[in-house]
C-alpha positions in Angstrom: 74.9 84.6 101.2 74.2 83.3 98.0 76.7 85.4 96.4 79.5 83.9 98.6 78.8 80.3 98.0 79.4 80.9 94.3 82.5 82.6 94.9 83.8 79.2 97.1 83.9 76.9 94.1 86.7 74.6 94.0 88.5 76.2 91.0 88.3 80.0 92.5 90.1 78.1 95.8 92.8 76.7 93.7 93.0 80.6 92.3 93.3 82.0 95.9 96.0 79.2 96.8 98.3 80.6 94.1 97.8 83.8 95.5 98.4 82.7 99.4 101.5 80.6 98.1 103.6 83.7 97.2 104.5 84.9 100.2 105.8 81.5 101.2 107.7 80.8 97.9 110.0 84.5 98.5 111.0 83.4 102.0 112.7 80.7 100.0 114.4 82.9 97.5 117.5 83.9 99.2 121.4 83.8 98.7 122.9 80.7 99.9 119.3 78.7 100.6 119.9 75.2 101.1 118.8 72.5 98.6 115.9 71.5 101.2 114.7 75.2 101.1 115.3 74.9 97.4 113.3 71.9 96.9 110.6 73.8 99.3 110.3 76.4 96.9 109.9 74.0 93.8 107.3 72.1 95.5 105.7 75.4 96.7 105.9 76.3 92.7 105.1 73.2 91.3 102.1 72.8 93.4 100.8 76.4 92.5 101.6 75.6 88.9 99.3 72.2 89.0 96.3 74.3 90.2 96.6 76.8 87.5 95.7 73.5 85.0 93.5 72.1 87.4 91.3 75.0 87.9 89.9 75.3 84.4 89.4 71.7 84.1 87.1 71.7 86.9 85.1 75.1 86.4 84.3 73.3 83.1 83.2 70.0 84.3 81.4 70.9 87.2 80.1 74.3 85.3 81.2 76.6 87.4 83.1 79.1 85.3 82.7 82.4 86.8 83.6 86.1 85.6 85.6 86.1 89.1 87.2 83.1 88.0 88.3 84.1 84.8 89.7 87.4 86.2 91.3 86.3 88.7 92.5 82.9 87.2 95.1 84.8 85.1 95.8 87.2 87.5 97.2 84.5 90.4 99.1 82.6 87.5 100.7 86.5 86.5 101.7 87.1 90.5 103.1 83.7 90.9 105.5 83.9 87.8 106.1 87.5 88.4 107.4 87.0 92.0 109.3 83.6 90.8 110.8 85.5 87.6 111.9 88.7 90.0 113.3 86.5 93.1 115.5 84.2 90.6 117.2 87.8 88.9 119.7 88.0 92.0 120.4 84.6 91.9 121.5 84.9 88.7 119.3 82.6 87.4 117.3 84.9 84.6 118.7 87.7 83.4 116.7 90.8 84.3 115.8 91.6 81.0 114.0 88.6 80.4 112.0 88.8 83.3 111.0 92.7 82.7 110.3 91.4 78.9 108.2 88.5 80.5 106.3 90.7 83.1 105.9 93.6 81.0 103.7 91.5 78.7 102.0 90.3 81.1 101.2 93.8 82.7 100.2 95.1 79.2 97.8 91.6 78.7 96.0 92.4 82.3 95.4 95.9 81.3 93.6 94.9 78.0 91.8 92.6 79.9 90.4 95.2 82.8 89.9 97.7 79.8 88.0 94.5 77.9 86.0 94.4 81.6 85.2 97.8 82.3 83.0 97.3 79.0 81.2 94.3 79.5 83.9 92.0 77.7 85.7 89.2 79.6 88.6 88.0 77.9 89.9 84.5 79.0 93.0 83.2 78.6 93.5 82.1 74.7 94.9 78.6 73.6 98.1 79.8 72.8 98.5 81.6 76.1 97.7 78.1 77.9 100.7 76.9 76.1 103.0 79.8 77.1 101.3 79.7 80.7 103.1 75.7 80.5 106.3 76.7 78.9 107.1 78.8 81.6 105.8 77.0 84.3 107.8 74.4 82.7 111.4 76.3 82.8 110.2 78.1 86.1 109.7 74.6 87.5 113.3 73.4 86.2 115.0 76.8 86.9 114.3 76.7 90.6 114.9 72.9 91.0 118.4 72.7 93.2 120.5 71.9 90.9 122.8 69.5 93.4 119.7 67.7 93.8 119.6 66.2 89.8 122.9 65.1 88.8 122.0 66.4 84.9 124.5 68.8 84.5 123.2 72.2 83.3 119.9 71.6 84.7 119.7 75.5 85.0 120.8 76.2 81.2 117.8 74.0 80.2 115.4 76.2 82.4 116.6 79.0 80.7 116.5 77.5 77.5 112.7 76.7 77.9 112.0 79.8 79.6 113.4 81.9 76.1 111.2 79.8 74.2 108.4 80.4 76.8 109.5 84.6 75.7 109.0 83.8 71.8 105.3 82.6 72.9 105.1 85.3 75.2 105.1 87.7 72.6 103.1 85.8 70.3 100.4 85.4 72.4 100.2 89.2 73.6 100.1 90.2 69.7 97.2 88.4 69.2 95.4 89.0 72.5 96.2 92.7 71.1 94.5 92.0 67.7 91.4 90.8 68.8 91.0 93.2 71.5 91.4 95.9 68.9 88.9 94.0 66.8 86.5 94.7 69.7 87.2 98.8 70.2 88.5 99.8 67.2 86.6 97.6 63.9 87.4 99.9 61.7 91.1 100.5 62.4 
């Protein structure tokens, strides 16, 4: 029993609500959705998004960081963009290059982290992946926003915008998750 009251910390319940708010963020995502159902889904988002920053905060001040946490922390905030970045391809939203580019670095990051795992290492999530974590929340956020709803025109071009920039960090950050990961396995190479 004592294993499962560690696991039902307030930060690892803000992890499993970005996971349980997926399914409900795709029924949102569909051709012709109303600006209500739109707003749905950026509130949906935006309310996953806040937990991913709120989680951290509060496994550090109440001292509850946890090797599921910091597993599964990045993992929820890789499913929810992943779902987001595939739903808004048909919608013509993101091209679907971007979001293979985008996903694909995240894949390769997960993998180097459950190969970091498997030996005893857990990796959590560097400073300058934080930052890319908010760039794209950031353009996901503003990319999703109905657009009839603001009247800024171009509201989706900024999203995109941000979400390009949120690519450039993307790669960054994955080169040099890779280079300290290969510090760890390969010292000598």
């Amino acid at each position: 029993m004592t294993g499962n009251r560690h696991l039902l910390t307030l930060p690892n319940i803000l992890t499993a609500f970005r996971f349980a708010v997926v399914p409900f963020l795709l029924l949102c995502f569909y051709e012709g959705a109303s600006k209500w159902i739109g707003l749905l889904a950026f509130t949906l988002f935006l309310s996953a998004a806040l937990t991913d920053l709120a989680d951290g905060y509060f496994a550090r001040k109440h001292q509850t960081e946890s090797v599921f946490g910091k597993l599964m922390d990045p993992l929820a905030d890789k499913v929810l963009v992943a779902a987001v970045l595939i739903m808004l391809i048909p919608l013509g939203r993101v091209p679907a290059w971007l979001s293979f580019l985008l996903i694909a670095r995240e894949l390769g990051i997960t993998g180097l982290r459950g190969i970091a795992a498997s030996s005893g290492i857990v990796v959590a999530a560097s400073r300058l992946g934080k930052i890319k974590s908010v760039f794209q929340y950031t353009a996901l956020s503003i990319l999703i926003f109905p657009q009839e709803l603001l009247p800024i025109p171009n509201l989706h071009i900024l999203g995109l915008a941000v979400l390009y920039v949120s690519l450039l960090l993307s790669i960054w950050s994955g080169l040099e998750y890779f280079f300290k990961l290969k510090k760890l396995f390969l010292p000598n190479f």
